[in-house]
Wavefront OBJ file of the C-alpha trace (Angstrom):
o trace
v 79.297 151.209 156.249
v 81.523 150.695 153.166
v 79.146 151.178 150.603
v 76.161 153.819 150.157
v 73.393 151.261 149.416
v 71.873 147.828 150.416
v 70.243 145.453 148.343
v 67.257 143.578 150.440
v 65.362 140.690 148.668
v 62.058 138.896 149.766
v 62.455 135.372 148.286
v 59.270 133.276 147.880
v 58.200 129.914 145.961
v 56.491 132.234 143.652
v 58.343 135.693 143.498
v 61.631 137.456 144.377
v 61.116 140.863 145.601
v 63.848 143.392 145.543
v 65.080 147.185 146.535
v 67.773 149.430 146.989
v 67.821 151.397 150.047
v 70.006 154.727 150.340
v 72.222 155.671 153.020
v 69.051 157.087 154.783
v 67.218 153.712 154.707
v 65.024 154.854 152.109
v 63.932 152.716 149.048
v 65.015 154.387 146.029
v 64.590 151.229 143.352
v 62.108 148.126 143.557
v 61.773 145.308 141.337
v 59.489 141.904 141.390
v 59.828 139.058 139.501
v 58.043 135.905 139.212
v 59.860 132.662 139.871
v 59.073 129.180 139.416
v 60.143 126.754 142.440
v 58.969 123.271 141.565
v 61.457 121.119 139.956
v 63.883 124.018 140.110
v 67.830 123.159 141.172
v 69.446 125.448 143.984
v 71.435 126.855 140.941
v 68.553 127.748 139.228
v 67.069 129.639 141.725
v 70.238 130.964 142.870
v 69.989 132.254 139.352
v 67.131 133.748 139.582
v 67.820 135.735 142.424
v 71.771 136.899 141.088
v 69.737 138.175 137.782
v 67.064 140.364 140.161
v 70.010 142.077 141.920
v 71.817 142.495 138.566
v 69.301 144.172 136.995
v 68.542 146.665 139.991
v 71.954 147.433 140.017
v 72.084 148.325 136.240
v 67.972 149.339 135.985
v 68.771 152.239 138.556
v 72.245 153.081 137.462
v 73.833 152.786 140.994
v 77.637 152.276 141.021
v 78.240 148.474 142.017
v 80.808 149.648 143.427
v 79.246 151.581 146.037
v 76.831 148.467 147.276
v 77.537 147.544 150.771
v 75.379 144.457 151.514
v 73.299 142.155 150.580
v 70.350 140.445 152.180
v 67.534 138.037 151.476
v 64.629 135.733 153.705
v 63.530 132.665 152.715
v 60.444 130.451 154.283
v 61.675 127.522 156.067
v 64.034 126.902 158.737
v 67.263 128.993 158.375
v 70.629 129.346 160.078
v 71.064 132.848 159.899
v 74.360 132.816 161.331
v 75.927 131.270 159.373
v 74.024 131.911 156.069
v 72.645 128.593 155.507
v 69.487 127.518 154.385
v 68.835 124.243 156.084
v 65.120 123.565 154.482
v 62.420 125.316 153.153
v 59.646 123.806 151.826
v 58.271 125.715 148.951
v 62.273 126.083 147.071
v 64.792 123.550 146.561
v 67.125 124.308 149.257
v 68.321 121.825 151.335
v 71.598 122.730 153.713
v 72.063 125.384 150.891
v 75.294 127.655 151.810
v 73.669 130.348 149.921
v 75.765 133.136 151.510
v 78.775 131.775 150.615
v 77.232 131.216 146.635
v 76.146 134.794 146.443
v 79.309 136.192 148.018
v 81.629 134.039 145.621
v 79.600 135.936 142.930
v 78.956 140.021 144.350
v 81.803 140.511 146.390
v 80.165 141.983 149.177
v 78.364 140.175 152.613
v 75.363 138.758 152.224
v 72.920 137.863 154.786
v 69.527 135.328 155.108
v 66.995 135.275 157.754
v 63.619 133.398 157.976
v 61.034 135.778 155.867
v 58.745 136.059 159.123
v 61.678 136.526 161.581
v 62.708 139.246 159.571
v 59.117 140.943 158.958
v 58.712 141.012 162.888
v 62.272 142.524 162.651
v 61.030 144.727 160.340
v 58.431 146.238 162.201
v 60.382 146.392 165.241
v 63.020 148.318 163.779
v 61.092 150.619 161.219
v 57.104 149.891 161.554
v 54.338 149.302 164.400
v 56.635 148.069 166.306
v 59.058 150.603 167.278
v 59.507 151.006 170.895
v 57.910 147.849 172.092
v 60.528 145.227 173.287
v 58.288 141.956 173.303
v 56.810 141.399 170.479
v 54.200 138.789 168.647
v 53.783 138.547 164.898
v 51.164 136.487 162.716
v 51.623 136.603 159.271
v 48.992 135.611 157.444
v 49.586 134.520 153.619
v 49.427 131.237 151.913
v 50.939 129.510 154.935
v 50.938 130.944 158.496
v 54.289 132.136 159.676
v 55.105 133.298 163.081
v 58.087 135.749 164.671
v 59.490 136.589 167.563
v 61.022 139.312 169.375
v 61.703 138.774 173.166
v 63.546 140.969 175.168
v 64.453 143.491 172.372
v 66.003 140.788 170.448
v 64.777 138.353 168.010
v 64.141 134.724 169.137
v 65.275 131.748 166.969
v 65.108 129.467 169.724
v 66.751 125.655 169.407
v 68.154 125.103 165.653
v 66.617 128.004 164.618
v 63.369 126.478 164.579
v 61.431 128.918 166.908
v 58.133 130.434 166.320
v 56.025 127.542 163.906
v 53.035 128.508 166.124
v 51.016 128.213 162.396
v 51.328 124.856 163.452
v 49.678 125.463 166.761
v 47.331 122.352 166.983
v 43.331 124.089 167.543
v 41.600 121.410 167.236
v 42.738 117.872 167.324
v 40.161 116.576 164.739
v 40.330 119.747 162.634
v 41.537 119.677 158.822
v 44.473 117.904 157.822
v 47.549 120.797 157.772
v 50.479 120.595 154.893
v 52.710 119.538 158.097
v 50.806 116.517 158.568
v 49.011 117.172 161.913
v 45.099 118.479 161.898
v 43.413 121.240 163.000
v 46.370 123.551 162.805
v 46.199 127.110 163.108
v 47.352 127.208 159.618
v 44.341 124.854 157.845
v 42.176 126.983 159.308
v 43.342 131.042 158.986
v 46.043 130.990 156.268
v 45.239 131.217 152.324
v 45.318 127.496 152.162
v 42.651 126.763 154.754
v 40.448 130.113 154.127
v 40.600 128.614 149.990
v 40.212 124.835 151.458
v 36.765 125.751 152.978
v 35.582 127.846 150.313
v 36.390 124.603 147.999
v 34.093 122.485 150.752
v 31.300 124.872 150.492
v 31.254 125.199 146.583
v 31.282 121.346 146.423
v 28.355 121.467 148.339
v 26.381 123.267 146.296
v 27.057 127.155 147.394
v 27.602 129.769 145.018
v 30.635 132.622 145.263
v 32.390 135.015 143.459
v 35.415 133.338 144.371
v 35.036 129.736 142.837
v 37.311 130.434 139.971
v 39.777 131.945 142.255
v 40.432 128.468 144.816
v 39.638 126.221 141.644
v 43.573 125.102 141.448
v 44.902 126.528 145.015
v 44.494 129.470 146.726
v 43.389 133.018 146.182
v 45.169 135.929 145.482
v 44.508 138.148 148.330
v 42.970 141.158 146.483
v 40.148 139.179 145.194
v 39.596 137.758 149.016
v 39.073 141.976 149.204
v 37.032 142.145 146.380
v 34.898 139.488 147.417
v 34.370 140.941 150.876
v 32.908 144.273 149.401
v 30.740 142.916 147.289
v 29.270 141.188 150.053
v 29.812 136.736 149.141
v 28.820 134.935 152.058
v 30.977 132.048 151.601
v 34.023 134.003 151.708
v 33.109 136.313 154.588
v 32.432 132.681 156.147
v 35.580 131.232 155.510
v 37.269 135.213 157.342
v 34.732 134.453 160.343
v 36.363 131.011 160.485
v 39.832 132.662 159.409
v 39.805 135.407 162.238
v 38.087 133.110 165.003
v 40.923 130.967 164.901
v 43.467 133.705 164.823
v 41.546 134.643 168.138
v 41.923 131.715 170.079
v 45.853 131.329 168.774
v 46.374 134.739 169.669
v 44.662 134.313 173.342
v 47.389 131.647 173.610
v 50.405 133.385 172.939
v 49.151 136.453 175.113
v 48.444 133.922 178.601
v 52.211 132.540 177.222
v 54.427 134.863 176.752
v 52.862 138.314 177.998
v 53.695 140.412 175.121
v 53.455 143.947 174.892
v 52.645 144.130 171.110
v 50.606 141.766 168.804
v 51.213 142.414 164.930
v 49.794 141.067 162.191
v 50.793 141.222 158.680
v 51.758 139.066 155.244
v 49.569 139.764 152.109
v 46.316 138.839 153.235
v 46.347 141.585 156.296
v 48.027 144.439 153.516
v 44.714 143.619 151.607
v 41.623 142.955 154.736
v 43.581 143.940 157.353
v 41.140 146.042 159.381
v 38.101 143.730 159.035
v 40.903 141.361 160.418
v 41.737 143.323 163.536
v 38.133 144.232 164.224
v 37.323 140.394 164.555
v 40.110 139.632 166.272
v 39.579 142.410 168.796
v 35.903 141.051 168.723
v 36.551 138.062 169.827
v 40.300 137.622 171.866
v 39.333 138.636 175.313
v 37.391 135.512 175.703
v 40.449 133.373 174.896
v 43.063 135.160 177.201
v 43.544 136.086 181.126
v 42.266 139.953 181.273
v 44.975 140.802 183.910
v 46.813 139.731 181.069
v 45.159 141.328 178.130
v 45.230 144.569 179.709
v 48.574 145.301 178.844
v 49.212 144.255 175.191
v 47.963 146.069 172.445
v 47.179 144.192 169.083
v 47.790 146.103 165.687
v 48.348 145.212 161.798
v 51.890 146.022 160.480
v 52.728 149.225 159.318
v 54.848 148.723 156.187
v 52.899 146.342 154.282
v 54.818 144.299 152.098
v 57.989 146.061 152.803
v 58.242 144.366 156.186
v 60.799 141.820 155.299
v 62.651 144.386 153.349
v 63.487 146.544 156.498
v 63.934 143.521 158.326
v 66.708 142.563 156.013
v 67.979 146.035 156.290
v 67.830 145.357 159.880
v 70.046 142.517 159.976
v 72.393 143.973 157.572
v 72.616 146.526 160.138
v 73.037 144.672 162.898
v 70.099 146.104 164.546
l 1 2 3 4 5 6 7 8 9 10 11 12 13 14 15 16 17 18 19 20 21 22 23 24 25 26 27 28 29 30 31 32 33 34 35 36 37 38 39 40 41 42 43 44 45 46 47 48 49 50 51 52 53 54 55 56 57 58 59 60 61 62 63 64 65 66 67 68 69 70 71 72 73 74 75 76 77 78 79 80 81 82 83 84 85 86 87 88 89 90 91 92 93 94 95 96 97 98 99 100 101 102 103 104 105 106 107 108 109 110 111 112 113 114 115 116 117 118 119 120 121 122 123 124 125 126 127 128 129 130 131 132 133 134 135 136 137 138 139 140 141 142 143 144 145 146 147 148 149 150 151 152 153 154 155 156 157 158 159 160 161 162 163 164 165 166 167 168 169 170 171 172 173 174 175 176 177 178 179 180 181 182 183 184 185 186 187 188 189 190 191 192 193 194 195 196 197 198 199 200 201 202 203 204 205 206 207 208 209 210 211 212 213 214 215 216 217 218 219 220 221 222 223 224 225 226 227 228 229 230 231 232 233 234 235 236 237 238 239 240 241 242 243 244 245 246 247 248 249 250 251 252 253 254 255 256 257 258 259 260 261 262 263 264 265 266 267 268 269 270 271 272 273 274 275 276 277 278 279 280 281 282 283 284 285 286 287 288 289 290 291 292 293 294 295 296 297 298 299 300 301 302 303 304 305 306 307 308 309 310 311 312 313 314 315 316 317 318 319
């Protein structure tokens, strides 16, 4: 390694999340901004980003100097090989070299992996998921993302385009999905479906804590928590709904690929994540072979919303 620390980022539509990790892999510096994507250029993000790893650098007094890599996800579809972000649908990336942008500009390599790839990678590496060598992850935030690891390695599949099994079809005449297809795992246990039916409920007259919340799009997942202590039917409801679905997807990828290790994470398992698991658990053995079940476990990740920061530590590592 040429330098002594690594600068991992967690890009979103709304948010870039950064650290510095040490030569020990520990996070000694953290930052989060907020970031605007709609309407933004690639420059203009780009910027956004550049000025987040600036201002770590200079915030914690490191020597730039002695930073050896750089690394960042982004949601979409991404060649990670070569560094190129060939669409994502929340930022305005299109066949966006971004490696060779941000290397023009630091001086040092820079990597970029899918954000879900590299939270599975994260967990694999550093998390639940250590010693386990095939490996399932749902993450469940304002979309549905899904990651891979097969064999001890992570699987991209054709094009990169592996693992959209948020777009798992559940039922055919189920709610429309962003994609364009209904009935998706994703309209059904991601932010966006779990806010979508607690919008369909209110408009029919039900009351919740949450209506403010899902007015204009989707709920921040600690008040999803705060709603489930204090007891709101409608949005333990729209988690029954949420976690049945999870179930049945989940019973699907265990008959398919025989995992030993399901993990679930993204924000909304960091904030309910045990009431998650219990339903799941509840429920899954209905939806899979039980010569099958038998030998996978099913856990929530470990690191929380550091899971795509270790996984971007992990590919700057070559791990």
């Amino acid at each position: 390694m040429a330098g002594k620390y690594n600068i991992c980022l967690d890009v979103g539509g709304t948010k870039v999340l950064g650290a510095i990790f040490n030569e020990k892999n520990e996070i000694i510096y953290r930052l989060k901004r907020r970031s605007k994507s709609g309407g933004d250029s690639s420059a203009d993000v780009e910027q956004v980003i550049a000025s987040v790893v600036e201002d770590m650098i200079k915030e914690s007094e490191i020597d730039p100097k002695k930073v050896n890599a750089i690394a960042s996800c982004a949601p979409g579809v991404i060649d990670q090989k070569n560094g190129i972000v060939l669409f994502t649908p929340n930022l305005p990336w299109r066949n966006y070299n971004i490696r060779a942008a941000m290397e023009k500009r630091f001086k040092v390599p820079f990597f970029v992996g899918n954000d879900v790839n590299l939270g599975v990678l994260g967990e694999y590496h550093f998390g639940a998921a250590r010693g386990y060598k095939n490996i399932v992850g749902f993450f469940v935030g304002t979309g549905m993302g899904g990651g891979l690891i097969l064999n001890g390695e992570l699987f991209t599949g054709n094009q990169f385009k592996a693992a959209e099994y948020g777009h798992m079809v559940l039922n055919a005449e189920g709610p429309l999905c962003n994609c364009g297809q209904r009935g998706c795992l994703e309209a059904f246990s991601s932010k966006q479906g779990m806010s979508a039916y607690i919008r369909q409920q209110i408009s029919r007259g039900r009351e919740t804590v949450m209506a403010a919340e899902v007015q204009d799009g989707v709920f921040r997942s600690r008040r999803l928590k705060r709603a489930l202590e204090a007891g709101d039917t409608v949005a333990m409801e729209a988690v029954d709904r949420a976690c049945h679905y999870l179930a049945i997807a989940t019973g699907n990828m265990i008959n398919t690929l025989s995992p030993d290790l399901v993990v679930y994470g993204g924000g909304v398992i960091e904030a309910a994540g045990d009431l998650f698991l219990q339903k799941i658990l509840a429920e899954v053995d209905r939806y899979c072979m039980p010569s099958i079940r038998n030998t996978v476990k099913l856990t929530t990740a470990a690191l929380g919303d550091d899971s795509i920061l270790y996984g971007d530590l992990a590919m700057i590592l070559g791990m």
